[in-house]
N, C-alpha and C positions, 0 to 999 in steps of 0.2 A: 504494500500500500504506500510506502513510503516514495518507492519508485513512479510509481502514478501521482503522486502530488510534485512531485518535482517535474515530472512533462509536465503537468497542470497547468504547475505556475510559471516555467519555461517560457509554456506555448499563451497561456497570459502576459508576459511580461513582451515579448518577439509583439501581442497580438497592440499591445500600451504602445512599442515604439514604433512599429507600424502606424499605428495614426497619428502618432506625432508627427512622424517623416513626413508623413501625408500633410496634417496642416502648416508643415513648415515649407515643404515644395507647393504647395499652392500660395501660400504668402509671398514666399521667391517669384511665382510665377506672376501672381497680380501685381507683387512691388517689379521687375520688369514691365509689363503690362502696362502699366500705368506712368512709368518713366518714359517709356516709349510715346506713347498718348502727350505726354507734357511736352516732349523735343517736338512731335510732331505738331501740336498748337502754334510752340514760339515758332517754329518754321514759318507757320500758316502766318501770323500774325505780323511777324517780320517782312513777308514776302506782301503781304496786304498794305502794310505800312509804307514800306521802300516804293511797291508797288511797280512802273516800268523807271521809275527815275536814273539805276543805276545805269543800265542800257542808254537811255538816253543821252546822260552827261559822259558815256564814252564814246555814243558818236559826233558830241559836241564836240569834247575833246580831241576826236581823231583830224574832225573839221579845221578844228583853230592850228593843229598841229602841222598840216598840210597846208595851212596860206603862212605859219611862222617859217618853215622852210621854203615855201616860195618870195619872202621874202629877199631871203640871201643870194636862190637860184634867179632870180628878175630884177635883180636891183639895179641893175642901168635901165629899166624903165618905171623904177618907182616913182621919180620924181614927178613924172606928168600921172600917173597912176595912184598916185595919192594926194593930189592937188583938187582942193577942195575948189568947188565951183563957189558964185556968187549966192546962188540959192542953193539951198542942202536939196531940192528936189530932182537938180541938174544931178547931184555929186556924181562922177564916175561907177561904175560894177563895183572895181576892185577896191572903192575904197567903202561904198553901203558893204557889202557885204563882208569887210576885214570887221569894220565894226560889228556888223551884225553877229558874225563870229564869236567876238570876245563878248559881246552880251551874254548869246545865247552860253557859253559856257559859264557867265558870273551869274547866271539867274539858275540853271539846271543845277550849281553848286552850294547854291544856298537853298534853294529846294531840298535836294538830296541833304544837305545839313541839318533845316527844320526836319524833317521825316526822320534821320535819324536821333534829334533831341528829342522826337516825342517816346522814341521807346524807353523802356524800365533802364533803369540805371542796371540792376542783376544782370539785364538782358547784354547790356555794354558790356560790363566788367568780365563777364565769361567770354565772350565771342573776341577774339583775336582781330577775325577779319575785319569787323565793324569797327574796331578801335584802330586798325589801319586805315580803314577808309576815312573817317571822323578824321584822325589827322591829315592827310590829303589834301582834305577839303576843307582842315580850317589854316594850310598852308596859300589853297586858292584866294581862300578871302584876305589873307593877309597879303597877299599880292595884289589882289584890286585893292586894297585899302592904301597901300603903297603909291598907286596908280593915279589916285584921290589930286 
């Protein structure tokens, strides 16, 4: 009899940490579950926030990038090419759109700056890329602000 109580309680004790195992792999498995759930919100939220801005102020930038290099590759015709007319409705192509250029990049920069000041601080402080980006962009404004 002695031997029967010891499987007994054996197969009692194997049957206690059997369900422990049990609620502690399901707690593992929801606490995953739900970490997963939280990244994939900030994604959503981020990407809702940001929205197409990032994209945009890289093809501003590729923009303004391509007439700063044209700058140096046509500079024996800049003189007359950036010679403002009497009326600003006359002005030349290359000189509305040099400007309109560097607009659009100081406006798609402080856009993409607001979008990223409204997110969580947390949301900053973890994400790498965002805090590269964030300085970037508040090197751009410190260059229009130079420009002042």
């Amino acid at each position: 009899m002695a031997g029967i109580d010891a499987s007994t309680l054996l197969a009692f004790a194997a049957g206690i940490a059997g369900t422990v195992s049990a609620f502690g792999d399901k707690y593992l498995f929801d606490y995953r579950l739900a970490k997963r759930q939280l990244e994939s919100d900030e994604r959503s939220s981020i990407a809702t926030v940001l929205g197409a801005r990032p994209g945009q102020l890289r093809r501003v930038a590729s923009r303004l990038h391509s007439r700063v290099e044209s700058l140096d590759r046509d500079a024996d015709d800049l003189h007359t090419w950036l010679r403002p007319a009497e009326r600003s409705t006359d002005d030349g192509y290359y000189l509305r759109s040099s400007a309109q250029r560097g607009f659009m990049f100081v406006t798609f920069a402080a856009l993409l700056q607001q979008a990223l000041d409204s997110l969580p601080h947390e949301t900053m402080r973890v994400r790498r890329d965002l805090q590269h980006q964030y300085v970037l962009l508040e090197l751009a404004t410190q260059a229009r602000r130079a420009l002042k």
